[in-house]
N, C-alpha and C positions, 0 to 999 in steps of 0.2 A: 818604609821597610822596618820592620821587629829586629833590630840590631843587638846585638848582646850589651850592648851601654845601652841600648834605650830602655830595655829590660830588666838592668840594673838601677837604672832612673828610678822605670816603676817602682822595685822592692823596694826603695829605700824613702821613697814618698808615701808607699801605705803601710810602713813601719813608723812611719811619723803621723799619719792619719789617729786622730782619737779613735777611740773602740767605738763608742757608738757610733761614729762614720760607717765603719767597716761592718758593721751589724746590719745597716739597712734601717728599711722604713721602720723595723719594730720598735725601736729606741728611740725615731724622731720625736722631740719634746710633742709639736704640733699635728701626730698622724698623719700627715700627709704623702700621701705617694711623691715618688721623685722619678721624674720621668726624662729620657734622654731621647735629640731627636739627632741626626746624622747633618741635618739641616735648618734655615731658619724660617722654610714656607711651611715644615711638617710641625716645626715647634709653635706656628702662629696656630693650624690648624687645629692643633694636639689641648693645644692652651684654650682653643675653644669651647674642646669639647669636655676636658678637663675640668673646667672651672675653677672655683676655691679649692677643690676637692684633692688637686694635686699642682706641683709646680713640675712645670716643662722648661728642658734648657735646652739650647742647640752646643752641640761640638763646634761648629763652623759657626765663624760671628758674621755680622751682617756685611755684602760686601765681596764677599769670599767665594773664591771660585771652588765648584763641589767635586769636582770629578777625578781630579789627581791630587787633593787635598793631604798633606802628611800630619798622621795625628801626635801630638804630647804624649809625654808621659802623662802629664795631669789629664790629659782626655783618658785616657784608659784609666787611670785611678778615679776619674767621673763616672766612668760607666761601670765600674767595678762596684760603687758604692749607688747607682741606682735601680731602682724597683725593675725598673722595661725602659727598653730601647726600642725605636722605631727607626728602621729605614723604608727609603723608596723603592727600591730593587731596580728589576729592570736595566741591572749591569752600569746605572750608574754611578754610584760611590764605588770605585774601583779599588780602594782601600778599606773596603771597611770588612770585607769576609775575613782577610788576613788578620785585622784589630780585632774584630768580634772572637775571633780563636783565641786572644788572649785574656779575655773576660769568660770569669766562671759562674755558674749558676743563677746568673741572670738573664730574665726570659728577653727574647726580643720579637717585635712583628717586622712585616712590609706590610706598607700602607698602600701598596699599589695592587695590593693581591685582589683578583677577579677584574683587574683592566683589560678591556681588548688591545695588545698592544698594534702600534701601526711598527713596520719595520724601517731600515736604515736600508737604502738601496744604493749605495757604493760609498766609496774608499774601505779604509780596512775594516771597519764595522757593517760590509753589505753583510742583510742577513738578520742581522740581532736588534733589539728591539728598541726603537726609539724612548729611552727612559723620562722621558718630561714629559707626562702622560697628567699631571697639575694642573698644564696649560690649559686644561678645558675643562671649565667647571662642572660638566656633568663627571668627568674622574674625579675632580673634588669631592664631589658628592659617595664617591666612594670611597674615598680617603677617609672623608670623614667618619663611614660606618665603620672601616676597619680599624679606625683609631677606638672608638665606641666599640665594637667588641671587644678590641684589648684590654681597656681599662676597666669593662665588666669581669671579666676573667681573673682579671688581677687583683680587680678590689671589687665583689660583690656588696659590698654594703652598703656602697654610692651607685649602683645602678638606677636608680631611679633620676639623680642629677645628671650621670652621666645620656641615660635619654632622651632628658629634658634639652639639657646643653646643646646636641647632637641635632636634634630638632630643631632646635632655634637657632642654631648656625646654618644648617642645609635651607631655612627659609630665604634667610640673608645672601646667599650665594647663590640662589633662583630667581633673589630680587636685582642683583647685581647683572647678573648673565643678559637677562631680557634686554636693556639699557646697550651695554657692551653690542650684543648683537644687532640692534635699530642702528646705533650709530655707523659700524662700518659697514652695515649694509647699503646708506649713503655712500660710499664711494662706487664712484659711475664702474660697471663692470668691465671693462676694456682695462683700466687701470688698477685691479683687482689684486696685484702682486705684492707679498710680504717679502723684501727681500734683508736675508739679515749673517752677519759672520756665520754663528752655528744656526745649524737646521733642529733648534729647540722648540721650534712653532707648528709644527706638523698638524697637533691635534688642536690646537687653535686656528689653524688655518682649516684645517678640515671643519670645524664646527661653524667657522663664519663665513664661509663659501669665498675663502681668500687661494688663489696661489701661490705656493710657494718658492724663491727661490734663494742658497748659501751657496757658502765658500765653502767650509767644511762641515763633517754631518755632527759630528760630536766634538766638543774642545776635546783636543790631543797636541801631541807634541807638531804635528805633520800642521800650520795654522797660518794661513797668507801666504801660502806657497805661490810663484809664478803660473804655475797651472789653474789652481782655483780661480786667484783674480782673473786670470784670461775666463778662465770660463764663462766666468759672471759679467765678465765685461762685452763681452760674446752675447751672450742671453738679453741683458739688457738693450744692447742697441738693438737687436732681432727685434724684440717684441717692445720697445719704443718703451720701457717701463720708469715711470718719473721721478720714483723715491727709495733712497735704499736708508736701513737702520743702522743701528751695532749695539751688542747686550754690555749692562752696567759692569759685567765681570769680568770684560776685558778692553782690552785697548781696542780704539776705533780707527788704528792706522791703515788696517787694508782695507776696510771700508770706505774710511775717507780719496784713499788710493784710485776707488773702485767710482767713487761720485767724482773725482776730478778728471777720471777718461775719458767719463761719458756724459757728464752733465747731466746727472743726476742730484737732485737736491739730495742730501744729507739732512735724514729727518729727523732726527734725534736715537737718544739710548732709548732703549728699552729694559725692562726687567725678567729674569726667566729663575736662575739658577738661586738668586739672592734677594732676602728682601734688603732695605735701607735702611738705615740709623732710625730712632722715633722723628725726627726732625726734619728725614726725608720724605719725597714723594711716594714711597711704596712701602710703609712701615708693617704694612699689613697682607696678607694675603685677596683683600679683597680691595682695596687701595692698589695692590699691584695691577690687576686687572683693571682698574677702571684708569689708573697712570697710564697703562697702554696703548686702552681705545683711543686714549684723549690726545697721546704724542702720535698714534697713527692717521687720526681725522684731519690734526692739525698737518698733518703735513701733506698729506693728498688732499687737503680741501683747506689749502692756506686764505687767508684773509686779506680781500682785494687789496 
């Protein structure tokens, strides 16, 4: 929430900012564009496609849960002093149309723009569009051009990097995909179910011919309610399903809840919202996805 002290915060941090800060890119000793992402899967993406040509930050650090995220003053005095902003859209950074109102004349995109979105079909988001549209590297693939349009726009005079970059990243994420989808296609079809806290897998479940089943559709306040776990606890023993997950950006207590009803193995985290530290297993966007397949196989196709 834009507080009148947080606001005050601001003034008084970009009265302290040197002037070339507050100028922009045209003063940076090194020209480089300065690019801000909402998150740190669009800033791997961003940075790909980017290259030398410009540096990409995230608001949100690794780790960090995205959706009710409260930003800094220093985050608004970051975005104040960069070239373009990039969000996901798709209603999930639920903070950031109010913060972006307080940044002037800095352009921003959605990288999710021309996704087919899949929808949310109950609790209080039935209806609106499931925003981790990521998950599935063919929307990657579009992420990637509309980050690559941006930074043509913004900075024509590296187009030529920026489509090279662009290029040679959308290789790397068709080389990754193939892989991904051989392996969970191994898992026998009867036992076919992603079952995880939020319903952030939608379009990964849809791409890999998996089913889906959560607790809640999008992290909210409303999260491990008695309803949800019954429900899940419900579904599971109906259809006999063996394995259930929980994502790095929250706690695994109703999941773990959820494997001890029913005797479900507890498969491990998985990754959606956030990448990891460099030191972690998903430092990367494309390391996320292949962390995934490999904590999903292992745990439907554990080792005699």
């Amino acid at each position: 929430m834009m507080t009148p002290r947080f606001l005050f915060a601001v003034s008084s941090l970009l009265l302290l900012l040197p002037a070339c800060d507050r100028d922009g890119a045209s003063a940076r000793a090194d020209g480089r564009k300065r690019i801000l992402t909402t998150f740190t899967i669009i800033r791997d993406i961003a940075q790909n496609v980017a290259g030398d040509a410009a540096v990409v930050e995230s608001i949100t650090k690794p780790g960090a849960e995205i959706h009710d995220y409260e930003p800094t003053p220093l985050d608004l005095v970051k975005a104040q002093d960069a070239d373009l902003v990039l969000w996901n859209g798709l209603g999930l950074e639920r903070w950031f149309e109010k913060f972006l109102q307080q940044v002037s004349g800095v352009p921003s995109a959605v990288v999710s723009e021309g996704v087919e979105p899949m929808g949310i079909s109950e609790g209080p988001y039935n209806g609106r569009p499931n925003p981790h549209a990521w998950m599935s590297p063919a929307n990657a693939i579009r992420y990637v051009e509309n980050i690559r349009a941006a930074l043509v726009k913004l900075d024509p005079a590296n187009e030529a990097a920026y489509n090279a970059n662009a290029a040679a990243y959308t290789v790397k994420l068709k080389a990754v995909d193939e892989p991904v989808r051989r392996r969970l296609e191994g898992i026998p079809s009867v036992q076919r179910w992603l079952v995880s806290c939020e319903g952030a897998f939608s379009y990964l479940a849809r791409d890999y011919g998996l089913k889906e089943l959560y607790l809640w559709p999008v992290n909210a306040d409303q999260e491990g309610t008695p309803q949800q776990v019954q429900k899940v606890v419900d579904a599971i023993r109906r259809d006999r399903i063996p394995v259930v997950f929980s994502e790095s950006t929250i706690s695994d207590k109703a999941m773990r809840q959820v494997a001890g009803e029913t005797g479900a193995r507890f498969g491990g985290v998985l990754y959606v919202d956030s990448l990891t530290e460099p030191d972690g297993p998903a430092p990367t966007y494309l390391k996320l996805l292949e962390a995934n397949a490999e904590t999903i196989m292992k745990a439907f196709l554990p080792p005699p």
